[in-house]
N, C-alpha and C positions, 0 to 999 in steps of 0.2 A: 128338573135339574137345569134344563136351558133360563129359566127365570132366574136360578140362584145367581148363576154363571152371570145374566146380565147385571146382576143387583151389585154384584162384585166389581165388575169391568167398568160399571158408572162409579161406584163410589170410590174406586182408586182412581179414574180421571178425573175428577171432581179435586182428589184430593191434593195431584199434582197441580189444576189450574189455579185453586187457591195460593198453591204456595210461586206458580208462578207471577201472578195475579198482585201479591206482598210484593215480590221483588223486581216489579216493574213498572207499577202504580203506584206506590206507596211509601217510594223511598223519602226518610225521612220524617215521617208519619209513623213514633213512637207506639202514639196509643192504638193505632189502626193494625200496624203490623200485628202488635199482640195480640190482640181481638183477632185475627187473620188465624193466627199460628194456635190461636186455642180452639178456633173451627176446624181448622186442617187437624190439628190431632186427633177430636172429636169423631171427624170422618174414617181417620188411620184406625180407630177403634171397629169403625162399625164394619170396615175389610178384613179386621185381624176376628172379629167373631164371628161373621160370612163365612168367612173361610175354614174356619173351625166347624162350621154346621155343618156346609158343605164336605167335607173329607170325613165326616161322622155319621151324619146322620142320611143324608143324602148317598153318600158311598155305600153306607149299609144296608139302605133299602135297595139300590142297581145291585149290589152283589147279592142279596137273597132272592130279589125275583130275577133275576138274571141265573142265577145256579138254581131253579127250580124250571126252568124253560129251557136251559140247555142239558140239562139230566132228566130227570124223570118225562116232559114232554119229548126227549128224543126218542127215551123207552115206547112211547107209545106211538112215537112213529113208524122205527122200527117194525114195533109188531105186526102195526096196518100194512108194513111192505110184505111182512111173511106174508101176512091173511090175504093181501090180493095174489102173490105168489099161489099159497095155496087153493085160492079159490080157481086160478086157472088152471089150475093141474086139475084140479075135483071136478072143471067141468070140460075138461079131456076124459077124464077117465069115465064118465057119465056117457059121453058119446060114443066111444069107442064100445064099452059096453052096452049101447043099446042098436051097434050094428052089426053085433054077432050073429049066424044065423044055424039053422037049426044042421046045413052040409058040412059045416064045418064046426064042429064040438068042439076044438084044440083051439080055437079061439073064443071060442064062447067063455072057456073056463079061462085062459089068461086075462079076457076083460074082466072078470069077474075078481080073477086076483086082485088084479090092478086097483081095480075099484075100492076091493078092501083095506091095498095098504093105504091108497090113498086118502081115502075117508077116514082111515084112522089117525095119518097125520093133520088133515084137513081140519079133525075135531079138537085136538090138542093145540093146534095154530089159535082156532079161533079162541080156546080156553085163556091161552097166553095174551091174546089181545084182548077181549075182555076184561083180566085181569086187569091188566096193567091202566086201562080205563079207569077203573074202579080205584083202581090204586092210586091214580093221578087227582080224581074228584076227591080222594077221603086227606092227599095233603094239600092240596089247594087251601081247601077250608083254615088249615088252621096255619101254614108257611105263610098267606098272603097278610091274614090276619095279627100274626104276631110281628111280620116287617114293616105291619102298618101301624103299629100300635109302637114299637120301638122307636120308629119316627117321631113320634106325637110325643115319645118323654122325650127323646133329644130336642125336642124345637121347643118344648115345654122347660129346656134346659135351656135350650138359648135364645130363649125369652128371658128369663129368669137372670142368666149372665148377662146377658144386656141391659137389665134393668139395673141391677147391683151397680155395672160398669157406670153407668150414667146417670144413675141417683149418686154415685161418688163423684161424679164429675162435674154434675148440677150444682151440688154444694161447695165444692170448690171454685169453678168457673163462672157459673150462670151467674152473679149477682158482678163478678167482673166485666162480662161480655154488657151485661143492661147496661151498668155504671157507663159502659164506653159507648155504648149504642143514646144512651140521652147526653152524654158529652160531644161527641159529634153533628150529633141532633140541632142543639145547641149553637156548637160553632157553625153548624150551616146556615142554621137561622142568623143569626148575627152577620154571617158575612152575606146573607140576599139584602139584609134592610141597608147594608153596607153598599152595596151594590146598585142599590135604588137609585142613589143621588151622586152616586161617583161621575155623574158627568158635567155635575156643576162645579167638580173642584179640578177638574182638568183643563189646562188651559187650550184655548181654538188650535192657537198654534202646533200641541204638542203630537198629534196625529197625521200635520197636514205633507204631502210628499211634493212640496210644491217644486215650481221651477227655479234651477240656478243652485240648490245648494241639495247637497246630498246627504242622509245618512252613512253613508260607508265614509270611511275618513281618509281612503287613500283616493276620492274623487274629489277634485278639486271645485270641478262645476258641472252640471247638467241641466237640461231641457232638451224642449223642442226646438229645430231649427227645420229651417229649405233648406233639401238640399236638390242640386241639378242632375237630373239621371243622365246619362252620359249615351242613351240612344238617339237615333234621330229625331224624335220630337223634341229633347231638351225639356221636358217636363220637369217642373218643380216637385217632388216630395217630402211630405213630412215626416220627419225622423227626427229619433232620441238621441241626443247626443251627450257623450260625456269628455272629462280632460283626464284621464287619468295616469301615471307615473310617465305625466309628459307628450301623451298620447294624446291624440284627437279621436275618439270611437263615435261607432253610430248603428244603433239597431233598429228592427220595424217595430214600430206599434204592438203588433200581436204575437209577435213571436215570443213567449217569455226566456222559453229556454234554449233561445239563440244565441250564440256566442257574438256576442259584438265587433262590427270588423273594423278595422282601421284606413284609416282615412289618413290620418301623416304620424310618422313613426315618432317624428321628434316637434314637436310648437317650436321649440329653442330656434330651429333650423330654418323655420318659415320666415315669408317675408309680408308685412301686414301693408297692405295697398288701397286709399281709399276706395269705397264701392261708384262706382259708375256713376250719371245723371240720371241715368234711365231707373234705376233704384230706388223709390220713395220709403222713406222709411223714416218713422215718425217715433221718436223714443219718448217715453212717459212713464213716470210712477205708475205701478199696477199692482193689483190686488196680492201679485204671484210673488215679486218684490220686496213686500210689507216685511213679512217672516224676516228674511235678510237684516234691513233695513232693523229691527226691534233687535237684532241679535250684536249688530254692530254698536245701536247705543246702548244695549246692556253690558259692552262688553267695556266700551267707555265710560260708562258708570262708573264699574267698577274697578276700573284701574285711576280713575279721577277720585275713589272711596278708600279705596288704598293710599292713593296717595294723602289724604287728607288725615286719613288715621297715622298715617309716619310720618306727618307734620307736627312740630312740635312748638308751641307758641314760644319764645326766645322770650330772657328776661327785662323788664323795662329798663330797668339799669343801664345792661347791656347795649341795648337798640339805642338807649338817650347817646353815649357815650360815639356810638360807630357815625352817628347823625351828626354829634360837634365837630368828628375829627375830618368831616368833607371840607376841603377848601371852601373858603368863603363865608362859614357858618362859626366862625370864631365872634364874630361882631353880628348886632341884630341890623339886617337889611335895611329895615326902615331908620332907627335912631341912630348907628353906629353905637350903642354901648357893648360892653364888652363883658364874655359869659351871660347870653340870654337864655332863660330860662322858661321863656315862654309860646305861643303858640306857632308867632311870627319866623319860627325857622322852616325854611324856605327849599334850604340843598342848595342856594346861593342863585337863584334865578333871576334873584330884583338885581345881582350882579351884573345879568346883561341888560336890563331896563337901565340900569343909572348910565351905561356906558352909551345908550344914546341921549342921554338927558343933554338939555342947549349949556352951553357953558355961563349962561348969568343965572341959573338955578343952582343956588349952592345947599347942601344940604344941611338944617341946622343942627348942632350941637344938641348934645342927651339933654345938658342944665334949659335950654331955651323952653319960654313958655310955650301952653299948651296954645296959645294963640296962633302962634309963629307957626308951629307943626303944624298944624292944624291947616293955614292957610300953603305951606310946602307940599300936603299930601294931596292938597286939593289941585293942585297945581303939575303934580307926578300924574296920578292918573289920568287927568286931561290930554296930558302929551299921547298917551297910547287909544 
């Protein structure tokens, strides 16, 4: 009975860990939960016909050798209490009759009484106990034997209901539970060879905790600094510091789960003073840096990418038209003709070249041969 009892009390904690097991590991994991929830049933099964043995076939056998051990072996305890009863009375009256003596006859004859009635109950006692002896060996035989044999069909039964239960539940579930057991299989496999080479597509940066910039987003900045302990040695130590909602903080090294203390309630409030002579201190790009530094021109990239995609190239037309209407570009710089159409427009610059030209350089006329210009131009760029 104590084996049933355990087979029960495991397979209904079993049956809760499962289902707590789905809703704590597995959330979100469709095909897993099910697979989860058709084991857990499975289990609830094998408690609900435990249980069933147990209050049938196991109760049945405790209450038949139980009500043969508290009845008919009481009967025979009983008896054995008269029969040593009687046996101490039968060996009183045994002794007292044999210290009768021949002076006194009046006692001779009541031990002799005595002895008769005694002996007479004595033999009737033991008849009864014997009896009941007898009685007890002729049901043993067959009470023991038929509660032992009623057991064997009950468990011959719930073998049987067991099997029924779970060959219906084989045919329905089992080809489900595999399906999900080589789908997982699967995805597991997939995501280790996944996992193989996941460190080639990671960038260096993207794990690194370096100094100056924090993952938390309400730290403005962090690292290590000196700071001066404030006992009489004046020791330097090294501490984490961070800026955070305006704050100066600073914790030790090792302490993770130390509350960080504060150093100045307000930056706004402070006053920034250069450091001393005595102070060497030599600033350089470093490795710790880099991270930063990548994140600032990515971020210029990308706002110099943006802007380049909301530019939008203006029509030629347009752009000839705003370029004629600049002062000075009415007339072409070099020849003076008028409405130039060609590369020579300028935005009026040879304006301020002609204005220090010497006053016997006169500029010649559009119609003038290409000689004349020609010896003019040569003549303009000299001066400058």
């Amino acid at each position: 009975l104590d084996i049933i009892i355990i087979i029960i009390f495991f397979f209904s904690k079993l049956t809760v860990s499962i289902n707590q097991l789905c809703d704590e590991s597995f959330t979100g994991n469709v095909l897993a939960q099910s697979t989860l929830h058709a084991l857990s049933d499975a289990c609830g099964r094998i408690v609900s016909l435990t249980k069933d043995f147990h209050e049938q076939s196991c109760m049945a056998l405790y209450n038949q050798i139980n009500s043969f051990l508290k009845t008919d072996l009481v009967r025979v305890q009983e008896a054995r209490a008269h029969f040593d009863s009687m046996s101490t009375s039968m060996d009183e009256a045994l002794s007292r009759n044999a210290a009768s003596t021949r002076t006194r006859p009046s006692d001779a004859v009541e031990g002799r009484n005595a002895l008769t009635a005694v002996g007479a109950c004595f033999a009737h006692t033991t008849l009864d106990y014997v009896a009941q002896i007898n009685i007890v060996h002729a049901l043993k035989d067959h009470l023991i034997i038929d509660a032992l044999w009623s057991f064997i069909r009950e468990s011959s039964s719930y073998f049987s209901r067991g099997h029924a239960v779970f060959d219906e539940w084989t045919a329905v579930d089992n080809g489900a539970v595999a399906d999900s057991i080589a789908a997982l299989t699967a995805k597991s496999r997939l995501v280790q060879r996944k996992m193989q080479d996941i460190h080639s597509l990671v960038p260096k940066e993207m794990f690194q905790h370096f100094s100056g910039m924090s993952p938390d987003p309400d730290v403005m900045m962090e690292g290590y600094l000196y700071k001066r302990s404030s006992n009489a040695f004046k020791t330097w130590n090294r501490r984490w510091f961070q800026i955070k909602d305006n704050k100066l903080l600073y914790s030790h090294r090792s302490a993770e789960s130390e509350q960080p203390t504060v150093m100045e309630e307000n930056l706004m409030l402070c006053l920034v003073r250069p450091a001393p002579p005595s102070v060497e201190r030599v600033i350089r790009p470093s490795s710790s840096t880099k991270p930063g530094n990548n994140r600032d021109v990515s971020e210029v990239s990308g706002s110099s990418s943006a802007d380049l995609c909301s530019f939008s190239v203006p029509d030629a037309t347009t752009t000839f038209e705003q370029i004629r209407r600049v002062p000075g570009n009415e007339r072409c710089a070099d020849c003076g003709s008028d409405q130039p159409k060609w590369v020579s427009i300028n935005l009026g610059v040879n304006a301020i070249y002609l204005a220090h030209l010497p006053e016997n350089y006169v500029v010649p006329p559009p119609a003038s041969e290409c000689s004349s210009r020609q010896v003019w131009l040569f003549a303009y760029f000299a001066v400058f």
